[in-house]
C-alpha positions as CSV (number, residue, x, y, z in Angstrom):
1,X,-1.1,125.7,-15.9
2,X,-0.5,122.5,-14.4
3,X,-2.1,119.0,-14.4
4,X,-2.5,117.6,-10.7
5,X,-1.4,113.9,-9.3
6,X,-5.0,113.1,-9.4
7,X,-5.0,114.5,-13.4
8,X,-6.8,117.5,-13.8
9,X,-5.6,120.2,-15.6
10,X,-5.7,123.5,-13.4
11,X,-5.1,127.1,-14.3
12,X,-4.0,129.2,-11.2
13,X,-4.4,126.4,-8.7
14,X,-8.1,126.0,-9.9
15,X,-10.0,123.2,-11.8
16,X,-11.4,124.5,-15.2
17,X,-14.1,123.3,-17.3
18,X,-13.5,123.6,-20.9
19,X,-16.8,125.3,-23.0
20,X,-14.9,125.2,-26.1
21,X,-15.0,125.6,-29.6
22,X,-13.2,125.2,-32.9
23,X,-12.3,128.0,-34.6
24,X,-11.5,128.3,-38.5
25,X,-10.3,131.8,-39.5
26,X,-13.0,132.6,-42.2
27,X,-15.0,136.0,-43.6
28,X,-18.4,135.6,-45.6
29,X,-16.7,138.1,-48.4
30,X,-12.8,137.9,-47.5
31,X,-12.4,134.2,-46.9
32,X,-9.2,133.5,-44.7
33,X,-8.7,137.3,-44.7
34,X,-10.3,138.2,-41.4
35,X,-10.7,141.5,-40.3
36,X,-9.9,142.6,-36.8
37,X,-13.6,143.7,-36.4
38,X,-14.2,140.2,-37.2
39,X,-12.5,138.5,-34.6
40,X,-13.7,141.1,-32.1
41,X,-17.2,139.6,-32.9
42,X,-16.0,136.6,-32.5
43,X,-14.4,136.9,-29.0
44,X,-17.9,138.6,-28.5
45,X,-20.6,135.9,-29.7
46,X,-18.4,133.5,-27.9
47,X,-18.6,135.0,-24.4
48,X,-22.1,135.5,-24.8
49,X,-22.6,132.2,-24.9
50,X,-20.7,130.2,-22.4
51,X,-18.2,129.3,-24.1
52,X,-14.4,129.9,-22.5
53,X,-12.1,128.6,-25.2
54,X,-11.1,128.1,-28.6
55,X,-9.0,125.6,-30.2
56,X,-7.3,127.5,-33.7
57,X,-7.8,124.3,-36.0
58,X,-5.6,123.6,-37.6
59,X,-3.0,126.3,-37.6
60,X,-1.5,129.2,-35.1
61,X,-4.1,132.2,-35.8
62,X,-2.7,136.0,-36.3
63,X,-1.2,137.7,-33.4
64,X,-4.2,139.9,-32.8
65,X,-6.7,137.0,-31.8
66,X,-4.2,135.9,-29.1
67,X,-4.0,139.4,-27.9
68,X,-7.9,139.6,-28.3
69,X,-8.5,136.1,-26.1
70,X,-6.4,137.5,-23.2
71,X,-8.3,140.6,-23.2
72,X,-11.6,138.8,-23.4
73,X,-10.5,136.1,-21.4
74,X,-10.9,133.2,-23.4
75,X,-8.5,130.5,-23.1
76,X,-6.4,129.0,-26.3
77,X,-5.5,125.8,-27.2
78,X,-2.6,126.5,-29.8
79,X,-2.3,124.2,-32.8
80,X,0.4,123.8,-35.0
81,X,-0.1,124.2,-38.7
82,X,0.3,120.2,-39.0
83,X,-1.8,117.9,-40.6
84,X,-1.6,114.8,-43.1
85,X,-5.5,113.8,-43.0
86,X,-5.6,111.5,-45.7
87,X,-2.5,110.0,-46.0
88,X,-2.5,106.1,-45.4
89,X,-1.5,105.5,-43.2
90,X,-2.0,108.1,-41.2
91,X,1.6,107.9,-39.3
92,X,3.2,107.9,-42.6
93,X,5.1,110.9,-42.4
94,X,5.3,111.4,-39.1
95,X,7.6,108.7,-39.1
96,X,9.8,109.4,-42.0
97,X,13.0,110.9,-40.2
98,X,13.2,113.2,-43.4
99,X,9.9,115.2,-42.3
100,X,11.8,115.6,-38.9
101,X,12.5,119.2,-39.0
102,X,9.2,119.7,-41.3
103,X,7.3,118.9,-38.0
104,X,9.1,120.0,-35.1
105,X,10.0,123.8,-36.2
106,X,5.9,124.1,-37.1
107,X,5.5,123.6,-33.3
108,X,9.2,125.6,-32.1
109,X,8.3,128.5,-34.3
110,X,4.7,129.0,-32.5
111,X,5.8,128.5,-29.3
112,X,8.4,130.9,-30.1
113,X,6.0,133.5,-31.3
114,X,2.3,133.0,-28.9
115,X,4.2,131.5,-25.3
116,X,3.9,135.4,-23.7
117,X,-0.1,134.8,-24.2
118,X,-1.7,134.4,-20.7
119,X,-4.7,132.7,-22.8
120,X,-3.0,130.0,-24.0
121,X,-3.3,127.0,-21.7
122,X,-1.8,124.5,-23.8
123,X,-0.5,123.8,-27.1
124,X,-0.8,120.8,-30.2
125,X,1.3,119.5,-32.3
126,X,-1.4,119.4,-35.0
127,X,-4.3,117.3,-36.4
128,X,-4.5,114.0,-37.7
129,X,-0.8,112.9,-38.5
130,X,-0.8,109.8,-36.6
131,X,2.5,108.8,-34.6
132,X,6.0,109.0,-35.6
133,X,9.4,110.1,-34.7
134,X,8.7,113.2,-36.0
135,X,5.8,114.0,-33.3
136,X,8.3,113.2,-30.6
137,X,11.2,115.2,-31.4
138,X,8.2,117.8,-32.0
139,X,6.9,116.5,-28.9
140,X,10.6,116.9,-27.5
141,X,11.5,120.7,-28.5
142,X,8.1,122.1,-27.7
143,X,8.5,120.8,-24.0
144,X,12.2,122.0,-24.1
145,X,10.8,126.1,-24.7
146,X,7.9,126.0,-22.8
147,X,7.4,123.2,-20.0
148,X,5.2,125.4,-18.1
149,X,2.0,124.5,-20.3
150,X,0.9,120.9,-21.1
151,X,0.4,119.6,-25.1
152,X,-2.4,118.2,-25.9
153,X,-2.2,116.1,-29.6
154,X,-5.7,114.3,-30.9
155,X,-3.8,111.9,-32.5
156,X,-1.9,110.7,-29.6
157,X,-5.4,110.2,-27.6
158,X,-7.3,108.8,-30.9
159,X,-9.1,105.8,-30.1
160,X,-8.8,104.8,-33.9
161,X,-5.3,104.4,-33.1
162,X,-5.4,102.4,-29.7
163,X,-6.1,103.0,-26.2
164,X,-5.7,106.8,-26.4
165,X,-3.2,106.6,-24.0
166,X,0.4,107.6,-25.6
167,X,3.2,109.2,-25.1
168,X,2.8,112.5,-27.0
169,X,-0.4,113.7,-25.2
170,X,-0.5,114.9,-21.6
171,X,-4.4,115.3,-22.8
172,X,-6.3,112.6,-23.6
173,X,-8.4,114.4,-26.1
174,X,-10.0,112.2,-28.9
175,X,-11.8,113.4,-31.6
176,X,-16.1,112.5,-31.3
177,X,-15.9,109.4,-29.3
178,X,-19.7,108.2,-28.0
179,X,-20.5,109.4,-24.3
180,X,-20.2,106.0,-23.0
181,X,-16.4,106.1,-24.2
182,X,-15.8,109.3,-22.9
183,X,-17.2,108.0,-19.3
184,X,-14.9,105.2,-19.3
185,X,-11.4,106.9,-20.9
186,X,-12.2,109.7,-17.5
187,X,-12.7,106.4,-14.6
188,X,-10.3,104.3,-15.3
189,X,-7.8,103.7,-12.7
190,X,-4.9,103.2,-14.1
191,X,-5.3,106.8,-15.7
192,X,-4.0,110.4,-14.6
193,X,-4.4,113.0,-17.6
194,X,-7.6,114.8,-17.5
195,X,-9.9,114.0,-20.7
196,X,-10.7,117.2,-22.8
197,X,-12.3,116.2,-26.5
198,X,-10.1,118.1,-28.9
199,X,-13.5,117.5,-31.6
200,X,-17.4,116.7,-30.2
201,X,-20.7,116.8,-31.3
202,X,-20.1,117.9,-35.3
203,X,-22.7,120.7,-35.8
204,X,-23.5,119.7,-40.1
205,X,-26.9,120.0,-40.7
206,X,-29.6,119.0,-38.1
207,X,-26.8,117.9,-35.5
208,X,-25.8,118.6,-32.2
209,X,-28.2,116.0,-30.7
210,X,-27.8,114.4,-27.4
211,X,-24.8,117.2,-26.6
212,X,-26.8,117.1,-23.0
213,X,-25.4,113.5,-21.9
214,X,-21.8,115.1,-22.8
215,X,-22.5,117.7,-20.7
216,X,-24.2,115.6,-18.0
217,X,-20.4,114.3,-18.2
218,X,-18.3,117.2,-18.1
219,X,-20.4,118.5,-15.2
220,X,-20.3,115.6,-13.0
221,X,-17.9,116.4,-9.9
222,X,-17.5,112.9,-9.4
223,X,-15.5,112.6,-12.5
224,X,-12.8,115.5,-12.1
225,X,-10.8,114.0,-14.9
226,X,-13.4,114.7,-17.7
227,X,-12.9,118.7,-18.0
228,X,-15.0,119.6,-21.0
229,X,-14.0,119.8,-25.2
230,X,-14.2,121.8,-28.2
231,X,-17.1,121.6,-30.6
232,X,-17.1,121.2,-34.3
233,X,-17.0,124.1,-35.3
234,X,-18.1,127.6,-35.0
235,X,-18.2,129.2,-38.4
236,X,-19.9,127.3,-41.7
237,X,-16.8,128.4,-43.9
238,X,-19.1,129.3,-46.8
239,X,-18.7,132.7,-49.5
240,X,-20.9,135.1,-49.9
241,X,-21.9,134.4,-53.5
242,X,-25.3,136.2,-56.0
243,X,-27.7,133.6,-58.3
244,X,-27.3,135.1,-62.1
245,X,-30.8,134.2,-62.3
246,X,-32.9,135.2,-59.0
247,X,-30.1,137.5,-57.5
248,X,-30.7,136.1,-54.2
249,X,-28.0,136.2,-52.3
250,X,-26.2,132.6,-50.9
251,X,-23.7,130.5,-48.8
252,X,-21.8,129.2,-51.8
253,X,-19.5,125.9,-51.2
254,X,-17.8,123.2,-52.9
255,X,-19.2,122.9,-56.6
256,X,-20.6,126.4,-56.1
257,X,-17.6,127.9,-58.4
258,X,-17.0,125.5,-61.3
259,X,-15.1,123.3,-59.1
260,X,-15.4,119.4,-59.9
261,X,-13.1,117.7,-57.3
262,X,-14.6,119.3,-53.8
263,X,-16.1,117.9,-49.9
264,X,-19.4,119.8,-51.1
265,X,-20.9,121.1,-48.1
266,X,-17.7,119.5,-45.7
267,X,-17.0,122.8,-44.6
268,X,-20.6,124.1,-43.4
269,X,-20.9,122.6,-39.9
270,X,-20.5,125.3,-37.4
271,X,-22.7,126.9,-35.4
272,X,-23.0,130.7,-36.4
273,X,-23.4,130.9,-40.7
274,X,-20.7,133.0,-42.2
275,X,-22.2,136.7,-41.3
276,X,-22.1,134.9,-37.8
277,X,-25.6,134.6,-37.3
278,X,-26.6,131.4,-34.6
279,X,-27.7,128.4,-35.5
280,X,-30.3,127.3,-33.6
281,X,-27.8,124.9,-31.8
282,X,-26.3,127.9,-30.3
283,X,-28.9,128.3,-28.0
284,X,-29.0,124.7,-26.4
285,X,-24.8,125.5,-26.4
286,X,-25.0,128.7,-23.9
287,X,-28.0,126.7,-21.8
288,X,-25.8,123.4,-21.1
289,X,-22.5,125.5,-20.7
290,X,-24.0,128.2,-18.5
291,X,-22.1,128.6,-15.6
292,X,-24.7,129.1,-13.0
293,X,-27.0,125.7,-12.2
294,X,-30.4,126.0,-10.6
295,X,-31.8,122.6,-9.0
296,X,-35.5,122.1,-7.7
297,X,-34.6,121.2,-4.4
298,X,-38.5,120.4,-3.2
299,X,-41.6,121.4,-4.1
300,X,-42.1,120.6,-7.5
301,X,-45.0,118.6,-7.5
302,X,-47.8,120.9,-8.3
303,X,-51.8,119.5,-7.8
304,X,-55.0,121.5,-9.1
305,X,-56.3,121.0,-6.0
306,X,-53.5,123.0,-4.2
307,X,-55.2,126.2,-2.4
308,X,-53.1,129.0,-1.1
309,X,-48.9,130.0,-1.7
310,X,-46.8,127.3,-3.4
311,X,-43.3,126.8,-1.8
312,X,-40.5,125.6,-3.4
313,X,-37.0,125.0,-2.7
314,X,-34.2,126.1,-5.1
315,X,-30.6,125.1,-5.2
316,X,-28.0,127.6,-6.8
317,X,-24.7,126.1,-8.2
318,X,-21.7,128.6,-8.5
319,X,-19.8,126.5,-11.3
320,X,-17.0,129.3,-12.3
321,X,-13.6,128.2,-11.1
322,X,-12.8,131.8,-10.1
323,X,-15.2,134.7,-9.0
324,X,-18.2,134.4,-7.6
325,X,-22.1,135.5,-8.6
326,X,-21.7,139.7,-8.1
327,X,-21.8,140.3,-11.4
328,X,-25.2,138.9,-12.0
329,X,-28.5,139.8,-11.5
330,X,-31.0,136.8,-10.9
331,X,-34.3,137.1,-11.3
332,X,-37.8,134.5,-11.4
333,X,-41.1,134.4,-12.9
334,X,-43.8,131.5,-13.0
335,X,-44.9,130.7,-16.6
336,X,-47.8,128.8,-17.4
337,X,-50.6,128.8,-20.4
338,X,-52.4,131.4,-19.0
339,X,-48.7,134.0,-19.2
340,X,-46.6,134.8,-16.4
341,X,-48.2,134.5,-12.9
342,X,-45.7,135.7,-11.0
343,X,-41.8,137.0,-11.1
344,X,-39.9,138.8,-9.0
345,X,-35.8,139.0,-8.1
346,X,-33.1,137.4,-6.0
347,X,-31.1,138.6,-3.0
348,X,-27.6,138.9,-4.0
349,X,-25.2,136.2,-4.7
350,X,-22.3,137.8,-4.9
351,X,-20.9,135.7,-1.9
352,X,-21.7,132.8,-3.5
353,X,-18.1,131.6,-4.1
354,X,-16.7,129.3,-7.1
355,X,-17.9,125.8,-6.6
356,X,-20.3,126.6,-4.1
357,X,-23.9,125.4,-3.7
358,X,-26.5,127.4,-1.7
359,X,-30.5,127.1,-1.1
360,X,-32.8,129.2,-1.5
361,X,-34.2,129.3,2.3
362,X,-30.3,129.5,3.0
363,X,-30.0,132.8,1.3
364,X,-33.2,134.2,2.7
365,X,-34.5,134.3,-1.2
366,X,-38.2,134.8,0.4
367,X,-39.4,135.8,-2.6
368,X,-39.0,132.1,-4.3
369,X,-39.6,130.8,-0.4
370,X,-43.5,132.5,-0.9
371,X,-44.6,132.4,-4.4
372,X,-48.3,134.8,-4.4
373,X,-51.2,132.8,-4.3
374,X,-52.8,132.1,-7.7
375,X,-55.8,130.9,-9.2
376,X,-55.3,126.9,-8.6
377,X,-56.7,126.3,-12.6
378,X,-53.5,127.4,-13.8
379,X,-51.2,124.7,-12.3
């Protein structure tokens, strides 16, 4: 894993975009108990839907999901089990010299442990603890056992805390700033980390809106430097629980068990409820990150009046960083009010290498070139 002059992090010489995701460890009926077949799912639902990576908020995750992300190939962005969210301020502790070792051996002793993981392309020294002595020498000893991986730290790219731009990230990674932030934190000149947001587009309630303009972003190849982020988060973190009354079955949270201090429904934002059913928002997730782009290249203006075959011209867009389009099969149809009018299949891709654009005519894709002739009330 490296990070180039021009700053963008690489994995085996090749740019990555990062689909990711936060990751809680959480069961409907076990809680922070998780069962192997659990995180098997996981791994699963994740790759079914674009995404390639998981951030273990807030803390290093058991052995087996590491060795469960190299199988599946989802990359890792290992976090200490660090965090001070609360205190004011923030930095508090992290710059009391007698938290020193409190810090640093949270970050040694998961190096220590996860650094044989191929998935793991960087590591954090935790979540919300502001800046302090303590994050360096943290900073310090991580680098000392494993400089081959870059660390990437929210709070040292927080734009709450100033420019995002300090000395204990090699990631600028802040936590939900607005697109137009993002845009400007990945062109400035006087930059050269790549800009991956450790926490976008919090999915609580009706959320997730205008994730397109991120991805409009993280997408743009004129803007190498911006290379993706991690939603908030995938699972609502809520317990299985009965009504007394009805018996209906619910997502109990805070205030649910006779609790009085609680967040209430804080921990409910992910995308997949606890049984790891999909939120709607799932679907718009796996459209935006998908890594495959079709482009109407010409042809899209479509008249009544038209009388014979409609051509069109379609651009395909290889976005994986490594292999190239074998594995799929692509197929077409024309949809209108009246049903489908048309569909067919593709010519093979599979030489369609990463980061490589083709056209339809180019590939001989006659079948999208010379779309049957339909009844002209349909368009």
């Amino acid at each position: 894993v490296e990070i180039t002059e021009g700053g963008v992090l690489t994995v085996n010489g090749e740019a990555v975009t990062v689909a990711g995701v936060n990751r809680h460890d959480h069961h409907a009926d076990h809680g922070k108990a998780v069962p192997l077949s659990t995180m098997i799912q996981d791994c699963e639902i994740l790759k079914l839907n674009n995404f390639n990576a998981v951030r273990t908020c807030h803390y290093p995750n058991s052995t087996e999901f590491y060795r469960l992300c190299d199988w599946y190939g989802l990359y890792v962005c290992d976090e200490a089990n660090v965090e001070v969210h609360g205190m004011q301020p923030m930095g508090k502790l992290a710059a009391d010299p007698a938290y020193t070792d409190s810090f640093a051996e949270r970050a040694t002793r998961m190096a220590q442990r996860d650094r044989n993981h191929a998935s793991i392309i960087c590591w954090s020294l935790g979540n919300e603890s502001g800046r302090g002595s303590c994050l360096s020498v943290a900073r310090s000893r991580l680098r000392a056992l494993d400089p081959s991986r870059p660390i990437a730290y929210e709070s040292g790219g927080m734009l709450i805390q100033g420019s995002g731009r300090t000395e204990l990230t090699d990631v600028i990674c802040p936590m939900y700033p607005p697109v137009a932030d993002v845009d400007a934190l990945g062109t400035r000149p006087d930059e050269d980390r790549p800009v991956i947001l450790c926490e976008f587009t919090h999915a609580m309630g009706n959320s997730n809106g205008n994730l397109d303009k991120y991805w409009e972003l993280f997408w743009d190849e004129s803007k190498p430097r911006i290379q993706g982020g991690y939603v908030w988060d995938m699972i609502d973190q809520g317990l299985r629980k009965k009504d007394p009354k009805t018996g209906r079955e619910f997502w109990a949270y805070g205030g649910d068990f006779g609790d009085e201090i609680n967040d209430k429904q804080f921990c409910i934002n992910g995308l997949w409820f606890p049984d790891r059913k999909p939120h709607p928002a799932v679907e718009e997730c796996k459209v935006l990150q998908q890594p495959v782009k079709f482009e109407l290249r010409s042809g899209g203006t479509i008249s009544s009046k038209m009388d014979g075959p409609h051509v069109m011209s379609i651009r395909v867009r290889n976005r994986y960083s490594f292999k190239d389009l074998e594995h799929l099969d692509l197929r077409w149809s024309v949809i209108s009010d009246c049903g489908t009018l048309a569909s067919g299949s593709l010519p093979s891709l599979g030489a369609l290498e990463p980061q490589f654009s083709i056209s339809a005519k180019e590939c001989g894709a006659a079948a999208l070139a010379g779309m049957p002739a339909v009844p002209s009330r349909v368009w």
